[in-house]
DRENTOR-103610 format. One line per field, with one value per residue (C-alpha): residue number from 1; residue in three letters; x, y, z. Coordinates in nm, 3 decimals, padded with zeros to 5 digits. Layout:
i	c(NUM|...) $
aa	c(ALA|...) $
u	c(X|...) $
v	c(Y|...) $
w	c(Z|...) $
This chain:
i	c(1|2|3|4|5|6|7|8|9|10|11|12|13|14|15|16|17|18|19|20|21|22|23|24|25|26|27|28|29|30|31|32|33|34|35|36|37|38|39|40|41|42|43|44|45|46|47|48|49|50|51|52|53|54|55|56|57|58|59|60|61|62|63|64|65|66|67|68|69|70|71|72|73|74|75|76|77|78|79|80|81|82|83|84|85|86|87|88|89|90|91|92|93|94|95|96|97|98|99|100|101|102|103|104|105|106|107|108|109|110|111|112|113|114|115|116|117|118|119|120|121|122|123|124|125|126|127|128|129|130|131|132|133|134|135|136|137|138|139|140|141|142|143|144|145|146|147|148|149|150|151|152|153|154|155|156|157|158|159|160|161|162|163|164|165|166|167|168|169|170|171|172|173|174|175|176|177|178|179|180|181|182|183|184|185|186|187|188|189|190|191|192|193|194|195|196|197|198|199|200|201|202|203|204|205|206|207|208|209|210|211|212|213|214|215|216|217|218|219|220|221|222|223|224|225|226|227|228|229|230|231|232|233|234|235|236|237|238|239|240|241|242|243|244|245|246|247|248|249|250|251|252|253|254|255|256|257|258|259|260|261|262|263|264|265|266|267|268|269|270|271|272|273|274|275|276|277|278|279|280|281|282|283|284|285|286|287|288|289|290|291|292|293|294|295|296|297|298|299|300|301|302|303|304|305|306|307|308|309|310|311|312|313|314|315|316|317|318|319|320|321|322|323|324|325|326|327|328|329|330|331|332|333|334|335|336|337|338|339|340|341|342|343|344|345|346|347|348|349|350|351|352|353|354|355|356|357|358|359|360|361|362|363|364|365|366|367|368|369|370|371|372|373|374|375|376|377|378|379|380|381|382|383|384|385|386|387|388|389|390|391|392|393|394|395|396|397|398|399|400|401|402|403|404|405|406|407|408|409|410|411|412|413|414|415|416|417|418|419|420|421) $
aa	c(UNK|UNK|UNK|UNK|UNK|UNK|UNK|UNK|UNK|UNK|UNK|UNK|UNK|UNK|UNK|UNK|UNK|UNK|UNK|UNK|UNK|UNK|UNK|UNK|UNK|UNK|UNK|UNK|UNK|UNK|UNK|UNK|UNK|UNK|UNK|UNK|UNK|UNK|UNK|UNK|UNK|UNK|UNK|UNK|UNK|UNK|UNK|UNK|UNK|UNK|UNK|UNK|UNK|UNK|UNK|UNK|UNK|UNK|UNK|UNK|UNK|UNK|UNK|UNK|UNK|UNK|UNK|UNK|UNK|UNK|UNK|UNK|UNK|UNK|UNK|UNK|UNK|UNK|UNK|UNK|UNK|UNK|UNK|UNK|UNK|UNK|UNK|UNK|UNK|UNK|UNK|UNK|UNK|UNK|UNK|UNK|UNK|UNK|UNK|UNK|UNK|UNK|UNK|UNK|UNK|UNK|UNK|UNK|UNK|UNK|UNK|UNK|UNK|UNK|UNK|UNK|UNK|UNK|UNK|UNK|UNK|UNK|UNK|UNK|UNK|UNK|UNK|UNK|UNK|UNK|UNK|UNK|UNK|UNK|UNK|UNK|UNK|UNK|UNK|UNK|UNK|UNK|UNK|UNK|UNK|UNK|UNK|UNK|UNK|UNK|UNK|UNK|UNK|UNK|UNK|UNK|UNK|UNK|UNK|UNK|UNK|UNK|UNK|UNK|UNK|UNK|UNK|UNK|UNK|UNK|UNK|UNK|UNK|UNK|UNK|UNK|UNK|UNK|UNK|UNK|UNK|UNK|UNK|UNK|UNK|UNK|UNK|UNK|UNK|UNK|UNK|UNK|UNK|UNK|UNK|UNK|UNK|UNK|UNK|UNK|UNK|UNK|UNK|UNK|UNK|UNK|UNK|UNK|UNK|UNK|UNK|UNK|UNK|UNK|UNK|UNK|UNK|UNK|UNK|UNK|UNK|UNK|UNK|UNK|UNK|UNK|UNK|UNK|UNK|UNK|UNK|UNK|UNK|UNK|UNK|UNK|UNK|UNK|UNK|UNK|UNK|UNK|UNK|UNK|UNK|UNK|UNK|UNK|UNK|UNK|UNK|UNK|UNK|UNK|UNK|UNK|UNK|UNK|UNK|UNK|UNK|UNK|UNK|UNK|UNK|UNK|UNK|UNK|UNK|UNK|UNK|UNK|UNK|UNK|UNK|UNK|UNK|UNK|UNK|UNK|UNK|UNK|UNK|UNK|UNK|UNK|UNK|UNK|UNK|UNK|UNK|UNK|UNK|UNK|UNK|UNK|UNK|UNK|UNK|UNK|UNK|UNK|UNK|UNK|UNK|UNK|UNK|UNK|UNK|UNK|UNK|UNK|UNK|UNK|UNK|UNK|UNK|UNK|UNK|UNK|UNK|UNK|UNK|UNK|UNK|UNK|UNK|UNK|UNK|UNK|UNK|UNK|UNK|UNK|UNK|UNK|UNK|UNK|UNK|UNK|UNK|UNK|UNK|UNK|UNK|UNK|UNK|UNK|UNK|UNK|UNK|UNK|UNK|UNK|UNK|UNK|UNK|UNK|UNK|UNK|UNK|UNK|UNK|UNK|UNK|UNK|UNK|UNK|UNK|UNK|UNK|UNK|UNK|UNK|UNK|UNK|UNK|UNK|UNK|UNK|UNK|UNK|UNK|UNK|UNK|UNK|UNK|UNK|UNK|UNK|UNK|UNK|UNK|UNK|UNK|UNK|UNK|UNK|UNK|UNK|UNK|UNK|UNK|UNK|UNK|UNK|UNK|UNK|UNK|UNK|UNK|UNK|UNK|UNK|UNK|UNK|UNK|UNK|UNK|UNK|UNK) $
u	c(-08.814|-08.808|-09.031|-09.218|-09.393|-09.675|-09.757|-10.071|-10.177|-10.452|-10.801|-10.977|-10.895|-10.530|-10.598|-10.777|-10.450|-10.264|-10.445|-10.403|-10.058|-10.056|-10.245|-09.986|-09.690|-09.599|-09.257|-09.211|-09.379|-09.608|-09.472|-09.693|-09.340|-09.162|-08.848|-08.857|-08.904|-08.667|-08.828|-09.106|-09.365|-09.514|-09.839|-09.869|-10.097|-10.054|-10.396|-10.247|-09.867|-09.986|-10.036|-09.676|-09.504|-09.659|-09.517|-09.183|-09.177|-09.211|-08.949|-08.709|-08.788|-08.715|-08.369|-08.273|-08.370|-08.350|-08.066|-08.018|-08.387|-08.496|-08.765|-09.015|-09.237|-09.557|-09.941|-10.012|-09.702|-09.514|-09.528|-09.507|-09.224|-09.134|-08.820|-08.674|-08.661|-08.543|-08.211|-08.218|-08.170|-08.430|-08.618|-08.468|-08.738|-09.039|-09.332|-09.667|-09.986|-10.105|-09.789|-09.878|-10.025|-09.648|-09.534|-09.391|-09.145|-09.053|-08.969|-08.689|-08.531|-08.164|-08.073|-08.311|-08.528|-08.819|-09.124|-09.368|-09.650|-09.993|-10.271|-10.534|-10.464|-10.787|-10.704|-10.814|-10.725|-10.981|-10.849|-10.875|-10.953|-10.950|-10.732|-10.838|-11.134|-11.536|-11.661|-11.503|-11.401|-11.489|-11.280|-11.525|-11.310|-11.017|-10.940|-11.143|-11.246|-11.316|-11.088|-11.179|-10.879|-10.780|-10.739|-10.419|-10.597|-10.722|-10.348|-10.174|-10.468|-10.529|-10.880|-11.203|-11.225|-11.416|-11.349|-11.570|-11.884|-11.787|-11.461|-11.670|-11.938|-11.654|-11.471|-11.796|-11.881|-11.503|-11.543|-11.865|-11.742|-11.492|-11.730|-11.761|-12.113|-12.160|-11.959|-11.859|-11.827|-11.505|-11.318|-11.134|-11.531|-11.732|-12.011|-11.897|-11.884|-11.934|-11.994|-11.733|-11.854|-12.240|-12.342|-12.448|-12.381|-12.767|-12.711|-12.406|-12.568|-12.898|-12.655|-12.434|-12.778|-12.850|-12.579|-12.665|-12.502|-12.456|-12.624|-12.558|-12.395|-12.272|-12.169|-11.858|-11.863|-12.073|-12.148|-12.474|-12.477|-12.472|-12.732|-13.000|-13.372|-13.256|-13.008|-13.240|-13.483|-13.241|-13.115|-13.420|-13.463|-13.121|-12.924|-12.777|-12.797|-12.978|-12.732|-12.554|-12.242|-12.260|-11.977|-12.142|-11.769|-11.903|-12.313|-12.195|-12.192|-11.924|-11.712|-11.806|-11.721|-11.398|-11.365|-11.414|-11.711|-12.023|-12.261|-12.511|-12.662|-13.020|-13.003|-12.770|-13.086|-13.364|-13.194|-13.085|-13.458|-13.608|-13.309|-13.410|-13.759|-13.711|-13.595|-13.187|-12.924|-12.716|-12.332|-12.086|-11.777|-11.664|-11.393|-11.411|-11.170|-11.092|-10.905|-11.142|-11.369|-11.502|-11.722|-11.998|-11.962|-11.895|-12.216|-12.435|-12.253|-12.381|-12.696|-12.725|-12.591|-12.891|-13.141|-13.004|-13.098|-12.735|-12.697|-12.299|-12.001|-11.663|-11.562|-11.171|-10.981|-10.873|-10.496|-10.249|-10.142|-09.867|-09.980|-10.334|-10.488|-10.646|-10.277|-10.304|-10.612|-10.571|-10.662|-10.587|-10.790|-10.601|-10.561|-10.743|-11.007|-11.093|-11.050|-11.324|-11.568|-11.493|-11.565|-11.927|-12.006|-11.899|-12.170|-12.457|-12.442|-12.406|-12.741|-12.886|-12.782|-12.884|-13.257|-13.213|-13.166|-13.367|-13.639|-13.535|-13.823|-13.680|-13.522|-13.117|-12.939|-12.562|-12.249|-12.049|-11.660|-11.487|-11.539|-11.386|-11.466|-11.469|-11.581|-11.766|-11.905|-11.855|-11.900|-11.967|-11.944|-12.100|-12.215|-12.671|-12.793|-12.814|-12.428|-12.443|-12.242|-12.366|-12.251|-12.421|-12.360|-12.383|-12.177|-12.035|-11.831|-12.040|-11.783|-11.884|-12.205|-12.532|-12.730|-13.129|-13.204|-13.537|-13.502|-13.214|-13.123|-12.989|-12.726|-12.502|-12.273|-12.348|-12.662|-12.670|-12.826|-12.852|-12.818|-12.879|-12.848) $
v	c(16.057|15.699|15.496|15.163|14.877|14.668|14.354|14.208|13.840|13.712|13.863|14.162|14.294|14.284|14.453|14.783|14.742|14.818|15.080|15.245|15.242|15.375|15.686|15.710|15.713|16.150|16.122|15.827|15.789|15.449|15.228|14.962|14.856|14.607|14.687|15.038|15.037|15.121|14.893|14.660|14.647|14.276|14.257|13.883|13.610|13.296|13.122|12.800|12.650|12.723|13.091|13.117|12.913|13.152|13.478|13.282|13.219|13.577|13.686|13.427|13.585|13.910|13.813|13.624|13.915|14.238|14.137|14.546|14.626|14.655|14.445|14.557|14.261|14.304|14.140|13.788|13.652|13.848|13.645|13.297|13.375|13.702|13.628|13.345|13.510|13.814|13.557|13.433|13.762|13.720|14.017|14.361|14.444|14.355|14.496|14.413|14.496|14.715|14.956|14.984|15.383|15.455|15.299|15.641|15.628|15.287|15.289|15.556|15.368|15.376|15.005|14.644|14.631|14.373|14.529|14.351|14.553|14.457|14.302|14.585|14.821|14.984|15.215|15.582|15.661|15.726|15.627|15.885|15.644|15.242|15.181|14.962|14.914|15.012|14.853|14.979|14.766|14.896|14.780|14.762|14.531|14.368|14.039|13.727|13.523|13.277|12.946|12.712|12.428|12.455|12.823|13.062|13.398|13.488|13.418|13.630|13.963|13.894|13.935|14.083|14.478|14.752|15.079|15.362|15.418|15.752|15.669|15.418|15.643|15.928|15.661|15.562|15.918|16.019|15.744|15.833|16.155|15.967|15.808|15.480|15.354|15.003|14.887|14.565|14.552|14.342|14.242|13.902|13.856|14.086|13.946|14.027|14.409|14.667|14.398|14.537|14.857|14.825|14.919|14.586|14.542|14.572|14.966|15.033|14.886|15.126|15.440|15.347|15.321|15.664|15.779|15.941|15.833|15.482|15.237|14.843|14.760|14.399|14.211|13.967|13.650|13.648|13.294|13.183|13.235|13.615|13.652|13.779|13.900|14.266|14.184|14.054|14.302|14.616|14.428|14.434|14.765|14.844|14.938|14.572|14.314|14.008|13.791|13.641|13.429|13.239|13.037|12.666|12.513|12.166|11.993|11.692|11.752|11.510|11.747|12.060|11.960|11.842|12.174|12.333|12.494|12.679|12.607|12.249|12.139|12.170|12.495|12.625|12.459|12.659|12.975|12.969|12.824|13.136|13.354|13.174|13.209|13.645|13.621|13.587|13.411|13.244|13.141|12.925|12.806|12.450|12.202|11.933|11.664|11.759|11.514|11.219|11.283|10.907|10.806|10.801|11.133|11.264|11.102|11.243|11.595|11.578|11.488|11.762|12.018|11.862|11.979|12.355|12.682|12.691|12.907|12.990|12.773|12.840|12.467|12.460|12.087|12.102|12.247|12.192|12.543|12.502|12.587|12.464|12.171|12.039|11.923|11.659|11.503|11.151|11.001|11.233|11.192|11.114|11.456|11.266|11.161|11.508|11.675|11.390|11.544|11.867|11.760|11.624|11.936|12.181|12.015|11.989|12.375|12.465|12.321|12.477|12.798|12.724|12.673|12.966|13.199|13.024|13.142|13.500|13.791|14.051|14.282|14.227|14.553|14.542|14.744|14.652|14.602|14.470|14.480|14.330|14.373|14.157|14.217|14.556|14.418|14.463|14.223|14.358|14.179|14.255|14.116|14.138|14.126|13.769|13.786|13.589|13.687|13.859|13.943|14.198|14.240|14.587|14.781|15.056|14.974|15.015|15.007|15.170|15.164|15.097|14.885|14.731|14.414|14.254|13.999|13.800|13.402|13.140|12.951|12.680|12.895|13.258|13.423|13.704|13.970|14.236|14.641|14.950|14.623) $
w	c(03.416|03.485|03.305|03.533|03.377|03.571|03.558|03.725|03.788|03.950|04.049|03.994|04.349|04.214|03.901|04.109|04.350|04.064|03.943|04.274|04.219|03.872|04.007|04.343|04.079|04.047|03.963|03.738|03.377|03.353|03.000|02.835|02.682|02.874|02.702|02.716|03.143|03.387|03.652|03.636|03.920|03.953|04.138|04.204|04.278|04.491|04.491|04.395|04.357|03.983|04.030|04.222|03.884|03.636|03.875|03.852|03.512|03.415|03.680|03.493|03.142|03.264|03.409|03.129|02.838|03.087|03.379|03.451|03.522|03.877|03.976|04.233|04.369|04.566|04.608|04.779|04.702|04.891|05.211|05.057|04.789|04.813|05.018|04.817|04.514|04.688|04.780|04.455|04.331|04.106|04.234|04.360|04.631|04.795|04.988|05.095|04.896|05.201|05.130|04.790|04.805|04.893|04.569|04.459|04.718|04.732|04.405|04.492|04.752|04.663|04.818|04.795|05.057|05.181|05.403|05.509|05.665|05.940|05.731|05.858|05.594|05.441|05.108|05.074|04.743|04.452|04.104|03.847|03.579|03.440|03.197|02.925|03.017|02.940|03.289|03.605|03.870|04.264|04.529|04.868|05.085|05.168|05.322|05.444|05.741|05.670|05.699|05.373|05.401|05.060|05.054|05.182|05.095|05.458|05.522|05.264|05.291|05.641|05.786|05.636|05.684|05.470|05.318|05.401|05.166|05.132|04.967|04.764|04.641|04.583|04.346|04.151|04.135|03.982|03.711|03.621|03.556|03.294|03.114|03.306|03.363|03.433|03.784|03.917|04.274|04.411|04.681|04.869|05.017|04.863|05.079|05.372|05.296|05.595|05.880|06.133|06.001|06.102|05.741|05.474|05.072|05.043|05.148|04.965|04.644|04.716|04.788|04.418|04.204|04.348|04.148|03.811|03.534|03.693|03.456|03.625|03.874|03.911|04.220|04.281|04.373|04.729|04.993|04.995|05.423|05.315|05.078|05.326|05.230|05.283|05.016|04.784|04.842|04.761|04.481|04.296|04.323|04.276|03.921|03.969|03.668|03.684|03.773|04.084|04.170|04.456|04.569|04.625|04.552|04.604|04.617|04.821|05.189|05.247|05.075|05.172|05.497|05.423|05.278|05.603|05.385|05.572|05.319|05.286|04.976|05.125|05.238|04.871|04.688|04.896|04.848|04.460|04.347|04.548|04.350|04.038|04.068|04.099|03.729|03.822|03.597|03.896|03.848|04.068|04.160|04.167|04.289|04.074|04.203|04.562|04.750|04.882|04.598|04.566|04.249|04.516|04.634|04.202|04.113|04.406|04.344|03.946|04.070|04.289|04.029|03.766|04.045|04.067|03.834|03.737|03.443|03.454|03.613|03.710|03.730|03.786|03.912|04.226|04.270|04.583|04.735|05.022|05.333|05.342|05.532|05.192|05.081|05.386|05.246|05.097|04.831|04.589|04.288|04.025|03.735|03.407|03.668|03.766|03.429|03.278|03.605|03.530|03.172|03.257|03.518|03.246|02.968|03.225|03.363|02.954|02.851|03.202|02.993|02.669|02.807|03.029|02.705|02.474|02.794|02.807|02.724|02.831|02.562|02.561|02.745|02.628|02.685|02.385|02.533|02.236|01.860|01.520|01.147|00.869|00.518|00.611|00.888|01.262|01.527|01.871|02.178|02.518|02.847|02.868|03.210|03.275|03.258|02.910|02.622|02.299|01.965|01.775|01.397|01.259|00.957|01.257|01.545|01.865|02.108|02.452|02.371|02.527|02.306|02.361|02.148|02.131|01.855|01.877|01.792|02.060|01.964|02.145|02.393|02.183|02.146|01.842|01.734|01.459|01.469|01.228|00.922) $
């Protein structure tokens, strides 16, 4: 039997896509050694000109050390790259992500071949099991529509569409039954869940804590427009954490505009204080150094971002992707500029955090995910509800493990606790 190695880059949407190909595979044996594989499956990312140089570069290695292996490319890069590396013969075949539950049999074809498929593709199939994980990831959508100018997504995954909540509940269910018990909810949009479908996140979210066995359930990144009260309201009394992301990307409105961006600074402000003042840990994306970013418009955005219950940031400098509007924009701001802003944004939103946990009176609720020993001693690390990490010292591992911690100490970036000492 043939033996297929995958490689995923990119976002968590990929990584499920990938899983649903591992459990589509029934005649071809899934390697974690590169070497060892008769093919290699690479689910890609094109986000940025970035993302489609680090897809390249590990096509190159692979032609360079492994010339006879077939090479099977699919994901967002498909439609931007796919092609020229198909000419280059750096990559045997290609096919969209929305043909990816026929993997089995594309991965028989005989001769190279390059489909492209309709970006209205909705998946059916229910994944047996996450590998490699102790959280499970839940795919609820596909696609986006909105049309932010720095951003080719909606172009590569095509418009915003929803699998059924049946197929959702049925794949929470099946990983329950594995073990799984914490979920994170993902998607292009998350957001924008069951809208051409007449149904809302706020009931899916109700339906999934219905669930026994399901412990938390997170959410992905969401915009603030769809954050309604019917939202909030199920997701108190929902399984969900404490914790939101909410895609602000900029606090100047000169910006956000520029970005082609629905959201205002006075309305983002309104709705995360009211979040905030419910008890919520609130994260964010951020473009620091888009083009046309003037000193003015940095030092009104900092500002802005001192005024907001920030606890978490995903602060990233602006990067061109081909294709996209933003790319037309000048000035550009120069890169030591914008890494120096991203430099000052990332030190504000990590004292917000510091005084957020040095606040918190709630006992700690952690699913340990990763743990290490040294000198008879085990350090466990975990996610608590506010979405802020934790390392618990104890003399067992407690790997997939629910743990409760009341006392606990706050230090810069790391709050810690003891266990069972």
């Amino acid at each position: 039997m043939k033996k297929v190695f995958f490689k995923t880059f990119g976002c968590r949407t990929n990584k499920f896509d990938t899983q649903i190909m591992i459990d589509s595979l029934k005649n071809y044996q899934v390697t974690q050694d590169l070497q060892a594989a008769d093919a290699v499956v690479i689910n890609s990312c094109t986000v940025t000109n970035g993302a489609d140089s680090g897809v390249r570069n590990f096509i190159n290695k692979i032609a360079r050390s492994q010339p006879q292996i077939e090479i099977f490319f699919t994901g967002c890069g498909v439609s931007t790259q796919g092609k020229s590396l198909q000419e280059k013969n750096l990559i045997t075949s290609a096919f969209s992500s929305s043909l990816k539950e026929n993997i089995n049999s594309l991965l028989s074809h005989t001769e190279p071949f390059f489909k492209l498929a309709e970006q209205n593709h909705i998946d059916t199939t229910v994944v047996s099991d996450i590998i490699g994980n102790s959280r499970a990831f839940i795919k609820i959508q596909e696609g986006c529509n909105f049309d932010c100018s720095y951003c080719i997504i909606p172009t590569v995954r095509g418009g915003a569409r929803s699998l059924k909540e049946a197929t959702i509940l049925q794949q929470v269910q099946t990983l329950v039954q594995k073990g799984f018990s914490e979920f994170i909810l993902t998607g292009t949009n998350v957001g924008s869940y069951g809208k051409e479908t007449h149904t809302s996140l706020a009931q899916l979210l109700t339906q999934i804590s219905k669930i026994d066995g399901v412990r938390r359930v997170r959410i992905g990144s969401l915009e603030p427009l769809q954050i309604t009260d019917e939202f909030l309201e199920a997701l108190l009394q929902s399984k969900a954490d404490r914790y939101l992301h909410i895609a602000l990307q900029h606090t100047s409105d000169t910006i956000l505009e520029r970005m082609r961006r629905r959201n205002r600074f006075a309305s983002d402000w309104k709705l995360l204080k009211k979040i905030a003042d419910l008890g919520f840990a609130i994260g964010t994306d951020f473009i620091v150094g888009f083009p046309t970013e003037s000193k003015q418009d940095w030092k009104e955005a900092l500002s802005r971002v001192q005024k907001l219950p920030l606890t978490h940031i995903h602060g990233f400098t602006y990067s061109k992707r081909d294709g996209t509007d933003a790319t037309q924009l000048r000035p550009e701001v120069p890169g030591d500029v914008a890494k120096k802003r991203l430099k000052e944004l990332t030190s504000i939103v990590e004292e917000k955090n510091n005084s957020f946990r040095q606040n918190i009176k709630a006992p700690l609720e952690i699913l340990v995910e990763k743990s290490s020993q040294k000198d008879g001693i085990f350090n466990n690390y975990g996610l608590d509800q506010f979405f802020n990490k934790v390392t618990i010292q104890s003399r067992k591992s407690l790997i997939g493990r629910w743990i409760e911690v009341e006392n606990f100490q706050i230090d810069k970036g790391e709050t810690v606790a003891s266990y069972d000492l």
